[in-house]
C-alpha positions as CSV (number, residue, x, y, z in Angstrom):
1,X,-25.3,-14.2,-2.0
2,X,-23.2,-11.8,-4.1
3,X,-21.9,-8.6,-2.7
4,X,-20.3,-5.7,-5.0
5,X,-18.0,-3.2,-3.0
6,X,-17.3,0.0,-4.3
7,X,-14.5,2.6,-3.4
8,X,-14.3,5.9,-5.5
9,X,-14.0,9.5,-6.1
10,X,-11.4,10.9,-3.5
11,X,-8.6,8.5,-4.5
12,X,-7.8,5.4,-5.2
13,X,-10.3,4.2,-6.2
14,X,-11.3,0.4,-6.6
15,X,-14.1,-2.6,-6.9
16,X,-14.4,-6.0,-4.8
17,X,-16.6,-8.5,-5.5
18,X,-17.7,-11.2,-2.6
19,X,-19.9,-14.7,-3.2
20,X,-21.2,-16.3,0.1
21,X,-18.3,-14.7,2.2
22,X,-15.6,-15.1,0.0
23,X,-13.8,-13.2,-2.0
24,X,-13.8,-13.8,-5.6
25,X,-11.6,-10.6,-6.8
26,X,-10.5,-7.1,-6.2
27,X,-8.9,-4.6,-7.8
28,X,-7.9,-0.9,-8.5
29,X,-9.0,1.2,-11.3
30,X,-5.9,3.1,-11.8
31,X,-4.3,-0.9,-12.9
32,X,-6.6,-0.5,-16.2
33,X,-7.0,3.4,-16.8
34,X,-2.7,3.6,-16.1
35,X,-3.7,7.0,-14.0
36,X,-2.2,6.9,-11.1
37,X,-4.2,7.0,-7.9
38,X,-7.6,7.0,-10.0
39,X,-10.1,8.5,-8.2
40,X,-13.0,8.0,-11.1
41,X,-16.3,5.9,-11.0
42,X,-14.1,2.1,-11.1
43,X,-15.8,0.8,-14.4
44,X,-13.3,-1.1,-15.6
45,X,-12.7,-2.9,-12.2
46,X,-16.1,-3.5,-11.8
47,X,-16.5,-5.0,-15.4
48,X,-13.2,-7.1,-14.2
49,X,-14.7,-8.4,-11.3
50,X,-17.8,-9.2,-13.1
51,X,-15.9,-10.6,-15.5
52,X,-13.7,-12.9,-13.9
53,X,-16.9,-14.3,-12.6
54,X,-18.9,-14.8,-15.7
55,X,-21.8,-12.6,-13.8
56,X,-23.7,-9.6,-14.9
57,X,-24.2,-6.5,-13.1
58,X,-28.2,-7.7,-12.6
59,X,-26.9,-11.1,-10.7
60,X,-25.3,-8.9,-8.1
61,X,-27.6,-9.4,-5.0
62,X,-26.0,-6.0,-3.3
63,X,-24.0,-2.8,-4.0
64,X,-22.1,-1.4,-1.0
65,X,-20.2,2.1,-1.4
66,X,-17.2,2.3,0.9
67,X,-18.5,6.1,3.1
68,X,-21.6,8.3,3.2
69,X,-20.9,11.7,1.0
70,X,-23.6,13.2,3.4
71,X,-21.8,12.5,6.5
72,X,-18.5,14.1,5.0
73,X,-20.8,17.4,3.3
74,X,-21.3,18.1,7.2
75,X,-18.3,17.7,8.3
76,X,-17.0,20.0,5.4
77,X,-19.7,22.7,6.6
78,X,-19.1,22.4,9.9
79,X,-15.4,22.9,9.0
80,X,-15.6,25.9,7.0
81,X,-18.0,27.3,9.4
82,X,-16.0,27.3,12.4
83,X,-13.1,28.7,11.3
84,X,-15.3,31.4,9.4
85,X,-14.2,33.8,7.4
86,X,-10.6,31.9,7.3
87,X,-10.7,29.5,4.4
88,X,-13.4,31.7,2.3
89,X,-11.3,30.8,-1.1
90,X,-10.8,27.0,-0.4
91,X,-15.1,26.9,0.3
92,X,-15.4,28.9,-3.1
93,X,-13.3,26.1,-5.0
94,X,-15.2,22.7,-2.7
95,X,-18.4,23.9,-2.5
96,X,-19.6,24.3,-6.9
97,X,-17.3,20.3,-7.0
98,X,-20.2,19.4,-3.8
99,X,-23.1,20.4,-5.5
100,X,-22.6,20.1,-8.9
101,X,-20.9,16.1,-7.8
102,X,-20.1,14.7,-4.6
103,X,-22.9,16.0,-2.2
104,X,-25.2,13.6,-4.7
105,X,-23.7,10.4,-5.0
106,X,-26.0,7.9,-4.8
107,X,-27.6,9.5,-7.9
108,X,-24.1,9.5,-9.8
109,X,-23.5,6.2,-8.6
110,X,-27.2,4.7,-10.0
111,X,-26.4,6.2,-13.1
112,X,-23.2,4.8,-13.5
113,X,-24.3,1.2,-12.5
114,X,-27.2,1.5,-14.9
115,X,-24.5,2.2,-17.8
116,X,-22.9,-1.0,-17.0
117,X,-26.8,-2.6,-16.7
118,X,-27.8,-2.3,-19.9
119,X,-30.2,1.4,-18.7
120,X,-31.6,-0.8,-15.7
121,X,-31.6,1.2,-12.1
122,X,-30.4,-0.6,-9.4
123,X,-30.7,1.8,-7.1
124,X,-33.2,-0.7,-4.3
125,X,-29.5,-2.5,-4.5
126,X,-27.2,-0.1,-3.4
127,X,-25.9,0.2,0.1
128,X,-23.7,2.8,2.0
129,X,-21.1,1.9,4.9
130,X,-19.0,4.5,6.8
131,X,-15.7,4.8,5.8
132,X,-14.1,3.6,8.9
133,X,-16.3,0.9,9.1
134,X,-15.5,-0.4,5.8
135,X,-12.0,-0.2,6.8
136,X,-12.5,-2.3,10.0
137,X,-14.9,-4.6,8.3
138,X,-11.7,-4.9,5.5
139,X,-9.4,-5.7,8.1
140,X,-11.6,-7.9,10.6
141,X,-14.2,-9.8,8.3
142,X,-10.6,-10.9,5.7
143,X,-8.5,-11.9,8.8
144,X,-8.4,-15.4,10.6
145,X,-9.5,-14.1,14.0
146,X,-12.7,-15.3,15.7
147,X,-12.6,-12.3,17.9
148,X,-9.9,-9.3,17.7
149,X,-9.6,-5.4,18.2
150,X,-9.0,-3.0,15.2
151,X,-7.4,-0.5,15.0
152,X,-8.2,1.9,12.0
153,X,-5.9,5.4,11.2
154,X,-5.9,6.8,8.4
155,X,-6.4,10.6,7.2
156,X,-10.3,11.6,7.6
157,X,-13.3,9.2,6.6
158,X,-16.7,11.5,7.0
159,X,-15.6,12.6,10.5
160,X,-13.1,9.5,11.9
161,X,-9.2,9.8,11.9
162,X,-8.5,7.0,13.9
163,X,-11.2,4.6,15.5
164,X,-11.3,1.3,17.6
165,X,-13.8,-1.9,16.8
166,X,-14.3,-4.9,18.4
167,X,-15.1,-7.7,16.4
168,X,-16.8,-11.3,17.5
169,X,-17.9,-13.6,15.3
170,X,-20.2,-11.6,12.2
171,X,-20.5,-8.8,13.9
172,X,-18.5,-5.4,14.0
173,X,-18.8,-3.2,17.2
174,X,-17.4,0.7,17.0
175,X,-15.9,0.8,20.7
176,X,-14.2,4.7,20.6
177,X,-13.3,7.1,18.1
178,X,-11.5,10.5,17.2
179,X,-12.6,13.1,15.1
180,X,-11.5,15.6,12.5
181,X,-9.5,17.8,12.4
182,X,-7.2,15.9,15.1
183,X,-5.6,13.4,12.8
184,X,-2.5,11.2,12.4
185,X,-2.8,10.5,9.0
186,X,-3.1,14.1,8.9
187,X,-0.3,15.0,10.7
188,X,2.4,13.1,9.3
189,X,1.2,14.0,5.8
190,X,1.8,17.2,6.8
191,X,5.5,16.9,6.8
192,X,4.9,14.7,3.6
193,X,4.2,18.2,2.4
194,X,6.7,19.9,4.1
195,X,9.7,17.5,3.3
196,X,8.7,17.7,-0.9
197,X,6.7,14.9,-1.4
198,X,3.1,14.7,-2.5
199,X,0.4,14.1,0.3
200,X,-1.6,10.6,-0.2
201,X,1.4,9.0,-2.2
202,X,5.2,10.3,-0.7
203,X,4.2,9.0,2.8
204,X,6.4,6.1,2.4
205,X,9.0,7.9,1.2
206,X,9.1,10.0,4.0
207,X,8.8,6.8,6.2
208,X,12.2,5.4,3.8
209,X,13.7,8.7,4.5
210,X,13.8,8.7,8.2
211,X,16.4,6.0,9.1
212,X,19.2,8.4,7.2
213,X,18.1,11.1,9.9
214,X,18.2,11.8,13.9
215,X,15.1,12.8,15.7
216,X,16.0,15.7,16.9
217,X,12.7,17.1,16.7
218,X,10.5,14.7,18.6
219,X,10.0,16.7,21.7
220,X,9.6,19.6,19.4
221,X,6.9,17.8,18.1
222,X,5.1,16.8,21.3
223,X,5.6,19.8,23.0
224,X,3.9,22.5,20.3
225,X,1.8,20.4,17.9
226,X,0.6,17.3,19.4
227,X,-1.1,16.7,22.9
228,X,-0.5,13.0,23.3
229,X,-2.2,11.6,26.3
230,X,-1.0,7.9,27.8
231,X,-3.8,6.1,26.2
232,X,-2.8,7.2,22.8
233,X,-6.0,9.8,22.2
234,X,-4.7,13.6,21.2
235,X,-4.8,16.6,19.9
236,X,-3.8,19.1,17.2
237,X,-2.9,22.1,17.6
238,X,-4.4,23.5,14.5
239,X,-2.6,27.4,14.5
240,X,0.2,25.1,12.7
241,X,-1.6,24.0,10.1
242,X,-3.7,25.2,6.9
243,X,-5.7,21.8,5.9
244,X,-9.0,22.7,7.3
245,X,-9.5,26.1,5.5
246,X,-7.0,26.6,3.3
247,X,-5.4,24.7,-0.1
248,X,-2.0,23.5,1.6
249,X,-1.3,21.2,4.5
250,X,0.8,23.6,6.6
251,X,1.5,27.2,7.2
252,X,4.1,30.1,8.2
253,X,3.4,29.5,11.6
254,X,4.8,25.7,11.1
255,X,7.5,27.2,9.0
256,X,8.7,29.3,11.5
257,X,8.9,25.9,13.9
258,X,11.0,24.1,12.1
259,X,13.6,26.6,10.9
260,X,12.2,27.3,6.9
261,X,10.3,26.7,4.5
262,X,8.8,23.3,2.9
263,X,11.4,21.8,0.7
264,X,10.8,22.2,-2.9
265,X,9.8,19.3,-5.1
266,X,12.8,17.4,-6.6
267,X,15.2,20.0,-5.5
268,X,18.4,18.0,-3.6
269,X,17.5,16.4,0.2
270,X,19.4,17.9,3.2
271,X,20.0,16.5,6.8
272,X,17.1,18.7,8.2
273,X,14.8,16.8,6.0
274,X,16.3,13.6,7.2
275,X,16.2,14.3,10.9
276,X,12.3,15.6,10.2
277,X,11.4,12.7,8.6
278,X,12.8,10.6,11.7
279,X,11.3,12.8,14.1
280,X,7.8,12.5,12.9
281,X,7.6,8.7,12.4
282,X,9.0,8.1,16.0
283,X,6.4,10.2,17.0
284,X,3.8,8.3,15.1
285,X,5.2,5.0,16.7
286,X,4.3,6.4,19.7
287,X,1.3,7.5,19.2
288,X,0.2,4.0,17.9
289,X,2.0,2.4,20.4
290,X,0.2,4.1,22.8
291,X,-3.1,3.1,21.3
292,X,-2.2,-0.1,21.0
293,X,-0.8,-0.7,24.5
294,X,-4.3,1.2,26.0
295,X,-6.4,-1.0,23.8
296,X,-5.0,-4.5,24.7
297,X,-5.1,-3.1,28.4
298,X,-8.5,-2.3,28.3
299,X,-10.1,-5.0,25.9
300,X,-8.2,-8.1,27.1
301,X,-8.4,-9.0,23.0
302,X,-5.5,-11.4,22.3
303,X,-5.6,-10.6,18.4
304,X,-4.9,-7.2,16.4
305,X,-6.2,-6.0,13.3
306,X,-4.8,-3.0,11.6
307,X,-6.2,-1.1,8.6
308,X,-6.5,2.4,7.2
309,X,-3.7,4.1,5.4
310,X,-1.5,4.7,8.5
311,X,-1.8,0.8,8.7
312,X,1.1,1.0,6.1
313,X,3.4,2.4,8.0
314,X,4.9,-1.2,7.8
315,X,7.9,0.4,10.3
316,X,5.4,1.4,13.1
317,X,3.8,-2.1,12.6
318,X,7.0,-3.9,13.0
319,X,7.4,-2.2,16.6
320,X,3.7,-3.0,17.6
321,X,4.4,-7.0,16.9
322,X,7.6,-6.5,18.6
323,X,5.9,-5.0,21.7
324,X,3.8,-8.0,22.0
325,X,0.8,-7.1,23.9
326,X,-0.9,-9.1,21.4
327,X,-0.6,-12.4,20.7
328,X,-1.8,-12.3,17.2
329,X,-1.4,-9.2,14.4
330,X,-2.9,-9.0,11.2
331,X,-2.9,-6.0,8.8
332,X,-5.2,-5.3,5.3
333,X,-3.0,-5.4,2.5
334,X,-5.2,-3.3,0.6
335,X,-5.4,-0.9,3.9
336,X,-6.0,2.3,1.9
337,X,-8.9,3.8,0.6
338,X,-8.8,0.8,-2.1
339,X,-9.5,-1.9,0.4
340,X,-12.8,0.4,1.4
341,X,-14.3,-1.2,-1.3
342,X,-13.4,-5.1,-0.2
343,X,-14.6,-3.7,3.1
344,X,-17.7,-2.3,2.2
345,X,-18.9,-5.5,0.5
346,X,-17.5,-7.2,3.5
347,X,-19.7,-5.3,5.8
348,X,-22.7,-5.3,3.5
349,X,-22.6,-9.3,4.1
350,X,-21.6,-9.9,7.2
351,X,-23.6,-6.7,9.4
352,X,-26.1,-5.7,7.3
353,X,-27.3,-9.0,5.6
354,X,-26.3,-10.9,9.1
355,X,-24.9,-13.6,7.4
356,X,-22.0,-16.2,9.3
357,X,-18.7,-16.2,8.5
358,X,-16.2,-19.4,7.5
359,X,-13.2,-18.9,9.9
360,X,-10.3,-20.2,8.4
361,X,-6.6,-21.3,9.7
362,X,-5.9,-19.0,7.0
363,X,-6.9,-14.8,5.9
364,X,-9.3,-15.0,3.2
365,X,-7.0,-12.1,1.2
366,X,-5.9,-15.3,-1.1
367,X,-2.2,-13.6,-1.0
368,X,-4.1,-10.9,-2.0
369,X,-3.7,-12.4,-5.8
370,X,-6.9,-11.3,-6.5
371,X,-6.6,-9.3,-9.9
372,X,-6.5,-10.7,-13.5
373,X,-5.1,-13.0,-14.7
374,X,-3.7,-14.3,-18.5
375,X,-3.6,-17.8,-19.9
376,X,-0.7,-18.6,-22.0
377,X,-2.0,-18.9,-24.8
378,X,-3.4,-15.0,-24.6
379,X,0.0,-14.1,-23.2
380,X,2.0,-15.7,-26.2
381,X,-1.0,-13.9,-28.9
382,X,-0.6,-10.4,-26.8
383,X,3.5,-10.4,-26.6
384,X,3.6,-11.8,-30.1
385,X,1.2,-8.7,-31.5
386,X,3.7,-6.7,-29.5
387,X,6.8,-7.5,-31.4
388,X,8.5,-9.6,-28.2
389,X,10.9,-12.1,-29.2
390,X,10.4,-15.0,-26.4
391,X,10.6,-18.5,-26.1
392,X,8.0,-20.7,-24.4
393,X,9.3,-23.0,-21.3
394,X,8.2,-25.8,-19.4
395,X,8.3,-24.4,-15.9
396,X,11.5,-26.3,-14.7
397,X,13.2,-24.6,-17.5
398,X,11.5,-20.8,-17.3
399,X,12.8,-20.9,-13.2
400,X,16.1,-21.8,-13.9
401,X,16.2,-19.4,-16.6
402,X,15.0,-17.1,-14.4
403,X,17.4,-18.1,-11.8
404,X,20.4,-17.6,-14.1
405,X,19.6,-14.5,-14.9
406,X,19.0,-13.1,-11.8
407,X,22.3,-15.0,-10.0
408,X,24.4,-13.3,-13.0
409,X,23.1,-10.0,-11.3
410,X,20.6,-8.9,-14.0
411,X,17.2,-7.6,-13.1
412,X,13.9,-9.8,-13.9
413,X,10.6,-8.9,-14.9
414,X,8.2,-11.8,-13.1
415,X,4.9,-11.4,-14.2
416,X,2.4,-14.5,-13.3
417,X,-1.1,-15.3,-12.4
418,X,-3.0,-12.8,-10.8
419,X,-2.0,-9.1,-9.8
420,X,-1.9,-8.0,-6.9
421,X,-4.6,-6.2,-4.9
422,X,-3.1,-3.4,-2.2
423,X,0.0,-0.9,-2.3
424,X,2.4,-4.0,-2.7
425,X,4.0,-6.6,-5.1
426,X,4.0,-9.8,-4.0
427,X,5.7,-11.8,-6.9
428,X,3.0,-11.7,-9.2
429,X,3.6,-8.1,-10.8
430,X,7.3,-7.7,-9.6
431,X,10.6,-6.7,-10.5
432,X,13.2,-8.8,-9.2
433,X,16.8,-8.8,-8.4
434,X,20.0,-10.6,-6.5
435,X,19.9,-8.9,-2.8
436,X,23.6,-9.9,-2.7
437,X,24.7,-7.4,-5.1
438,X,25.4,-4.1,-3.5
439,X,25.1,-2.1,-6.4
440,X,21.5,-3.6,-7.0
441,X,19.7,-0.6,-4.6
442,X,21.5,2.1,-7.1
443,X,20.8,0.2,-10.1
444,X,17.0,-0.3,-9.5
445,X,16.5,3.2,-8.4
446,X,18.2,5.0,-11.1
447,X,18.1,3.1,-14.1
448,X,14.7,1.3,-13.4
449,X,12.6,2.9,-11.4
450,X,14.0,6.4,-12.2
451,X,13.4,7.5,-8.3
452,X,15.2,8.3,-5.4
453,X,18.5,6.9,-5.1
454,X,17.4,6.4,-1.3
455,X,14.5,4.5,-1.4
456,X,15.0,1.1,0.3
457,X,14.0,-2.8,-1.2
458,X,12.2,-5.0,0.3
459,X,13.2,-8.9,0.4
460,X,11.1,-11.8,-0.5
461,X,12.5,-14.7,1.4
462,X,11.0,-18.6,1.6
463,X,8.6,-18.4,4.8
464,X,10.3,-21.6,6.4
465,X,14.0,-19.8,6.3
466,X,13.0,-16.3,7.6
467,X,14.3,-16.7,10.8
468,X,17.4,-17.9,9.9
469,X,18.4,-14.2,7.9
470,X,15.4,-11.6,10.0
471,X,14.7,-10.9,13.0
472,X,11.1,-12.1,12.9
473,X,8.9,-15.0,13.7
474,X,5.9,-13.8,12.5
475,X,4.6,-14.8,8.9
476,X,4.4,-11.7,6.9
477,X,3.2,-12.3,3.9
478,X,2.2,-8.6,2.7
479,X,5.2,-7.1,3.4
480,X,3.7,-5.2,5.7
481,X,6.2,-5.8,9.0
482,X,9.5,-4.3,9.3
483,X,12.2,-6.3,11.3
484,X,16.2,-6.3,11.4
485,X,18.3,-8.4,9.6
486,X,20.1,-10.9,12.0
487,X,23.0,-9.9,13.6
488,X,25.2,-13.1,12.0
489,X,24.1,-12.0,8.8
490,X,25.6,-8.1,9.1
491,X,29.1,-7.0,8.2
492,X,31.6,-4.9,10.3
493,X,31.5,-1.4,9.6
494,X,34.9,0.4,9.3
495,X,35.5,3.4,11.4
496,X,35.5,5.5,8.0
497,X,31.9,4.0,7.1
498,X,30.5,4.5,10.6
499,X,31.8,8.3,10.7
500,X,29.5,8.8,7.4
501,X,26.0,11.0,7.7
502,X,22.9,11.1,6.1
503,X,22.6,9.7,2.2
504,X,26.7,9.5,2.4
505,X,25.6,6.0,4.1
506,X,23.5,4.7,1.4
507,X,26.2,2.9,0.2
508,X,27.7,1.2,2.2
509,X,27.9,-2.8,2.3
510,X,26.0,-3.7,6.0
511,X,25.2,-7.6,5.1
512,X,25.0,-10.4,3.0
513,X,22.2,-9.3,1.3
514,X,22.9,-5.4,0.8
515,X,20.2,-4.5,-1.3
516,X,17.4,-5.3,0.9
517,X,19.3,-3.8,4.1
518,X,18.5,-0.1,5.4
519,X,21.0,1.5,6.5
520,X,19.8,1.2,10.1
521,X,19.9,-2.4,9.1
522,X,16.2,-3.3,9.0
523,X,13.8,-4.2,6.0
524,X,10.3,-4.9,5.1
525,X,9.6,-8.8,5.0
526,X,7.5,-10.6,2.6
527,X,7.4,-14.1,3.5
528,X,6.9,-16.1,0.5
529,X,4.3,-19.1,1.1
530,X,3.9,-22.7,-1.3
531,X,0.3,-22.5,-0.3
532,X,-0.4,-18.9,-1.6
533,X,2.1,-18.3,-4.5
534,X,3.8,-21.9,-5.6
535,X,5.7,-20.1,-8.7
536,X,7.2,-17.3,-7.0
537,X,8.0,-20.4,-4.0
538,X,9.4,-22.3,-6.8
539,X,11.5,-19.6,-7.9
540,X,12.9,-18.9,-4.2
541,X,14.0,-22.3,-4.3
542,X,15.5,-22.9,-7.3
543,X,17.7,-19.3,-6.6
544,X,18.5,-20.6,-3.2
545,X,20.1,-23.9,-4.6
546,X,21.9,-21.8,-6.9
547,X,23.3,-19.4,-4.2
548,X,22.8,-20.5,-1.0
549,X,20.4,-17.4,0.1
550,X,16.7,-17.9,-0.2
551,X,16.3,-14.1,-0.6
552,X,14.8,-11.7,-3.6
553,X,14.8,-8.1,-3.8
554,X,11.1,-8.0,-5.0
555,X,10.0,-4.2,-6.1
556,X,6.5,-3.6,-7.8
557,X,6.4,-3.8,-11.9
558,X,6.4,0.0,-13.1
559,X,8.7,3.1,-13.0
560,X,8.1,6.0,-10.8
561,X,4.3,7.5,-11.0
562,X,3.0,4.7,-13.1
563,X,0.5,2.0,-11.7
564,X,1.9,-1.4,-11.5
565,X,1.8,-3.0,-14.8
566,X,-1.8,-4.7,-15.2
567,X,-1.3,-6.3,-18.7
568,X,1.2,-8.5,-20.8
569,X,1.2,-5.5,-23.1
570,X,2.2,-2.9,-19.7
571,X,4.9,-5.5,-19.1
572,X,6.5,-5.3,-22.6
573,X,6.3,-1.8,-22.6
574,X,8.1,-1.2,-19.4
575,X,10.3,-3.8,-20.3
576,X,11.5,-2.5,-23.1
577,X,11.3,1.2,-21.5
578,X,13.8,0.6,-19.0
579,X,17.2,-1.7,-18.0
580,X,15.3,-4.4,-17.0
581,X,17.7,-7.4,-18.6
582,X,14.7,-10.1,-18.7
583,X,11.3,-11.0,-18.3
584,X,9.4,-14.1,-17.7
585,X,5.5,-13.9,-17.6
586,X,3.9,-17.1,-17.9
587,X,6.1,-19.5,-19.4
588,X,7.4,-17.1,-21.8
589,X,11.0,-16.2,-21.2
590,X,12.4,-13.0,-23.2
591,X,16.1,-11.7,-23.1
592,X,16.4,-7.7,-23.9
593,X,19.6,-8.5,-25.8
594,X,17.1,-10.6,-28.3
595,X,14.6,-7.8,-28.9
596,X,14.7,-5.6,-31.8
597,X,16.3,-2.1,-31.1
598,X,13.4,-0.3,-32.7
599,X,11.2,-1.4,-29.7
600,X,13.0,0.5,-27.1
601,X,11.4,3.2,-25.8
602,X,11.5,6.5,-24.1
603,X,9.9,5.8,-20.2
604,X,11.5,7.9,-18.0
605,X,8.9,10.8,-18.8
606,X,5.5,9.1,-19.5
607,X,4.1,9.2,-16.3
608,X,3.8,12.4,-13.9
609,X,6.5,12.3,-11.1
610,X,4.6,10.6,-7.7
């Protein structure tokens, strides 16, 4: 029994495809299209997914689409009408999109699917979940729990902003949930918006932001916008904001709050942008905290599931493990709108069709390497039509290469077997550095990435040695938990460096492995597993022989605003578009100093800023 899941036309968008339970592949459009965040029909990650399979549309058994547009048209006119006549110019600009698009579809969607078909409707095929049930079903249906709660926060589905499941066995059970316009994923991308950063992509940034700051705020928070009760449900109060009627987040009113104005795109990052960005993710900690706490009181579950796009607030999920009121956590990688898709098919299966599922010691997420994929012999054909000077290694000699490389301090492309599918690299579409070097952070973000010199790196580390340099002894495989460095492992500040403020402390050296330290000295683990990903294992290995630390800065292939690379071809171009000193994808090894001049390239500007 095939399933086909479908996400599309808000953002994100992306295709799954499941056989008998399992998951065959996954991935996002905006990988092929290189558009950021694309929110179009997924055609090409359908045909990928069909693809990788050998299948045609016709042998697909089921189409599930991740929400129901009919369910989110009410809540839109429900919206509009109860703050009537407020918001009359933001209805003007939804309401021609609605009709003209979105308020039909299931008809856009059979057309599109017949395109791919050769003409043939397949309409009597398609399916519609809601949108927070395909995010629990993600979550639940992928993990390796028999039973669990869920937990699923995110912006708005049709009316859902945060809900609660239980799931047993096959089945998916929808236990509380609260509705638009009273949102966390709402309310901390409001101060997305207010501290400069686009909503529905600079929410991690602001989450990177807020260990320079002091939260000075918090109370200010709960006392005027946020009516937190002990069990973790809440309210808004809505006189703050503008995102039900109007075309920003926040207003003057909100303004007023927090001494000024939102900060202006790009334009330099002060202390009171700092100390917001703190205030409003310890106040999210607590509110999921509180959730968290209520629903293992209340449920007796002994196992977690988070998903939706709060559910990568990797910081906030660190704290919930480390609360431990349960035994067992385990979040979607692919917890945005994205993994809708994987959920949809997911539920499609499992609720609708009532079919069993195969429990496994294991998630069934595959390391979440569930993109495509390039034989050598297509990589060598592609980098050769490219121009890429590049020698071809047996794999003993490609990781020491690699090794050499990255121990003289240079910065490696590693691009092998299949991409990733989620928010994060995982060594299969990464860009990868020493941790030891302290002028690795600085390099990466400036001359690489060309973003924020504050934004942190996250280490790769073998999963067997992770206790001996983090504070955590929980696999976390999609870098998805935040824990502190050990203690043994951190350096003595000086009185001078410990009297330094804000970004002034971005530089200074707080462990062995400075790159991948905050500067409150925690960072975002990916454990690195032999069973999931032997080459990027291997790699760990080979650089821990070398140097004695079994650690990685691992950062996703691609410069600011671009989709991780997809494509030998997207590799060479960045490549040879930025200081990245090597690359090894496949067994092809190539050296920058060995490329002809004329194939550098401008990068920096291609893609719009995220």
């Amino acid at each position: 029994m095939r399933v086909l899941g479908i996400s599309a036309f808000y953002h994100d968008s992306a295709a799954a495809l499941i056989e008998d339970g399992q998951i065959l592949s996954a991935a996002q459009e905006e990988r092929f299209t290189r558009r950021k965040n694309d929110a179009r029909f997924p055609r090409l990650a359908i045909e990928f997914c069909l693809g990788q399979s050998g299948l045609s549309l016709s042998e697909v058994d089921y189409i599930a689409f991740y929400d129901k547009p009919f369910l989110k048209f009410e809540r839109l006119l429900e919206t509009y009408l109860a703050f009537a006549p407020r918001g009359f110019k933001s209805f003007r600009t939804a309401m021609p999109i609605w009709l003209r698009e979105k308020l039909f579809q299931k008809r856009m969607l059979r057309r599109a699917l017949a395109e791919l078909n050769g003409g043939i409707d397949l309409g009597d095929r398609l399916l519609f979940a809601e949108h927070h049930q395909s995010h629990a079903a993600s979550a639940f249906f992928a993990s390796p729990f028999k039973q669990a709660v869920i937990l699923t926060l995110d912006g708005v589905g049709e009316w859902a902003t945060t809900s609660a499941s239980i799931g047993n066995g096959n089945r998916l059970e929808m236990i509380k949930e609260m509705h638009f316009p009273h949102s966390l994923g709402l309310l901390y991308s409001a101060f997305t918006h207010h501290a400069g950063f686009k909503v529905n992509s600079g929410e991690y940034k602001l989450m990177g932001l807020a260990p320079y700051g002091s939260p000075r705020y918090r109370d200010l928070i709960l006392s005027n916008l946020i009516d937190l009760k002990p069990d973790g449900s809440f309210r808004l109060d809505l006189s703050y904001f503008d995102y039900c009627v109007g075309l920003r987040m926040t207003n003057a009113k909100f303004d007023q709050l927090f001494g000024g104005p939102a900060r202006k795109p790009e334009s330099p990052i002060t202390q009171h942008d700092m100390d917001l960005a703190a205030s409003i993710q310890s106040v999210t900690e607590e509110v999921i905290l509180s959730l968290t706490r209520a629903l293992a009181a209340e449920t007796g579950c002994r196992n977690l599931c988070l998903a939706g796009g709060v559910a990568l607030n990797c910081v906030a999920n660190g704290k919930v493990w480390r609360d431990h009121r349960f035994e067992n956590i385990w979040i979607q990688p692919a917890a945005g709108d994205a993994g809708g898709a994987l959920g949809a098919a997911l539920a499609a299966y499992h609720q609708f069709l009532n079919q069993p599922r195969q429990i496994e010691n294991r998630d069934l997420m595959r390391g979440s390497y569930l993109g495509p994929s390039f034989s050598q012999r297509e990589i060598e054909s592609r980098l050769a039509a490219a121009g890429a000077r590049f020698e071809v290694c047996d794999e003993e000699t490609l990781l020491n290469a690699s090794a050499d490389s990255l121990s003289a301090g240079k910065a490696l492309g590693w691009f092998q077997g299949r991409m990733e599918f989620g928010q994060r690299a995982l060594g299969a579409r990464s860009i990868l550095a020493d941790p030891r070097s302290p002028t690795a952070q600085r390099t990466l973000n400036l001359k690489i990435k060309f973003r924020e010199s504050f934004r942190p790196f996250a280490p790769s580390v073998l999963a067997e040695e992770v206790q001996d340099w983090f504070d955590l002894d929980h696999d976390s495989p999609y870098m998805l938990l935040v824990a502190d460095v050990k203690k043994d492992r951190r350096r003595a500040l000086t009185s001078e460096e410990l009297s330094l403020f804000g970004l002034d402390r971005l530089n200074t050296v707080r462990s062995e492995i400075p790159a991948v330290t905050h500067v409150d000295y925690s960072a975002r683990i990916q454990t690195v597993h032999r069973e999931t990903n032997p080459r990027y294992h291997a790699l760990l290995r080979v650089f821990s022989r070398r140097t004695g630390c079994p650690v990685l800065v691992n950062t996703s292939f691609n410069v600011r605003g671009e989709p991780i690379v997809c494509t030998p071809e997207d590799a060479w171009r960045c490549f040879m578009g930025t200081a990245i000193d090597s690359l090894a994808i496949g067994n092809c090894f190539l050296d920058k100093a060995r490329q002809d001049s004329d194939a550098k390239r401008e990068y920096a500007a291609t893609y719009e800023l995220d």
